[in-house]
C-alpha positions as CSV (number, residue, x, y, z in Angstrom):
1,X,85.7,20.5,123.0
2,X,88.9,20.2,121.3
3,X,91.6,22.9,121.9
4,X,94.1,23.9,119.1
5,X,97.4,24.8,120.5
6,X,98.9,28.1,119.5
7,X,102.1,28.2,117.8
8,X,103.4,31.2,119.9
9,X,106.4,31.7,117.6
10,X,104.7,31.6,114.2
11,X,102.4,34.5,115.9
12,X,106.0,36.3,117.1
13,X,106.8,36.3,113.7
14,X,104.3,37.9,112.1
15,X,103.8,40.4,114.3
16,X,107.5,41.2,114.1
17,X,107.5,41.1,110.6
18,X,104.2,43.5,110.5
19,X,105.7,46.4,113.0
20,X,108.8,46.4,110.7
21,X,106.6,46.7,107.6
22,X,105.2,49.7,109.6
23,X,108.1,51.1,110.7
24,X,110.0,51.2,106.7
25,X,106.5,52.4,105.9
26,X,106.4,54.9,108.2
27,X,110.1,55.8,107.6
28,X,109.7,55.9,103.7
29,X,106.8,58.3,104.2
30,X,108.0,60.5,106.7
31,X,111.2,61.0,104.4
32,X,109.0,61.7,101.2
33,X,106.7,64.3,103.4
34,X,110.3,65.8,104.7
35,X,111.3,66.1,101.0
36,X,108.1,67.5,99.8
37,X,108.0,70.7,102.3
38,X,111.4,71.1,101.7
39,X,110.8,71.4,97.8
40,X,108.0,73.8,98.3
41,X,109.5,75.8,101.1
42,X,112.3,76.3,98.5
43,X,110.1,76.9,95.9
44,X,108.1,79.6,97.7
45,X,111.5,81.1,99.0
46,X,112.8,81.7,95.0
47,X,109.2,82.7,93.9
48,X,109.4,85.3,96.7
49,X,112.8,86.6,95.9
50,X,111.4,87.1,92.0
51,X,108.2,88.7,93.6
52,X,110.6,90.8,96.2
53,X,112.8,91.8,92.8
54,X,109.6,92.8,90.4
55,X,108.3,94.9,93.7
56,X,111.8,96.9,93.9
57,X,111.8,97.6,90.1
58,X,108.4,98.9,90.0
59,X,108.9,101.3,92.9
60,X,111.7,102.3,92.2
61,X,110.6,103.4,88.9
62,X,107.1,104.7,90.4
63,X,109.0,106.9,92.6
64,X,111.0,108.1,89.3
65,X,107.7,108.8,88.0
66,X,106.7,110.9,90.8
67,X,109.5,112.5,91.2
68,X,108.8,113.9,87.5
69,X,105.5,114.7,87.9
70,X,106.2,116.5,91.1
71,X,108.5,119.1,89.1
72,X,106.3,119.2,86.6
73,X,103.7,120.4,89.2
74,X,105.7,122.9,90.3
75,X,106.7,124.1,87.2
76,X,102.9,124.5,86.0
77,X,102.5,126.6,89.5
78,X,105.3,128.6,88.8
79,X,104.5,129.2,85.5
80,X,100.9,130.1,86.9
81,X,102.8,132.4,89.5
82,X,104.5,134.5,87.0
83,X,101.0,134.6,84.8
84,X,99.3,135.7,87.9
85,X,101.8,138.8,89.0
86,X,101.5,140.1,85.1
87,X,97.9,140.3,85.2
88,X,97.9,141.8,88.7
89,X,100.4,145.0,87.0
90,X,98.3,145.0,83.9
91,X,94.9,145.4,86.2
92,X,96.8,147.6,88.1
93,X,98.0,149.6,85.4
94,X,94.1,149.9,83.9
95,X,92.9,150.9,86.9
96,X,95.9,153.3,88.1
């Protein structure tokens, strides 16, 4: 059998020179996944803030709304009140 010797060195080499390929590779995608959540954590952020500002708006003018409908509850029992206490003379009075 014939033996081949092994050139140690060239085998060094490209073993060095594959672990660096790794490591920029690994570098250059660990910086593009770093980028990437930080552009969506800021996009969700602002999209929440608009979200957070349409939800105020609407309350607050929901709670406007029911504010006015609330008086105008009371009103309509008022006016009921009043309605009620003149037909309890006028029976009154037809009895009497």
């Amino acid at each position: 059998m014939i033996t081949k010797k092994i050139d140690t060195k060239k085998i060094s080499k490209k073993v060095e020179k594959a672990f660096k390929n790794a490591k920029t590779t690994s570098a250059k995608a660990n910086d593009y996944a770093l980028n990437t959540t930080e552009k969506v954590v800021t996009e969700t952020i602002d999209i929440a803030s608009q979200l957070q500002q349409v939800t105020d708006k609407a309350l607050k003018s929901r709670i406007e709304l029911l504010g006015k409908k609330q008086n105008l509850m009371f009103d309509t029992l008022e006016a009921y009140k009043k309605q009620l206490l003149k037909g309890k003379k006028k029976l009154r009075k037809a009895f009497a």
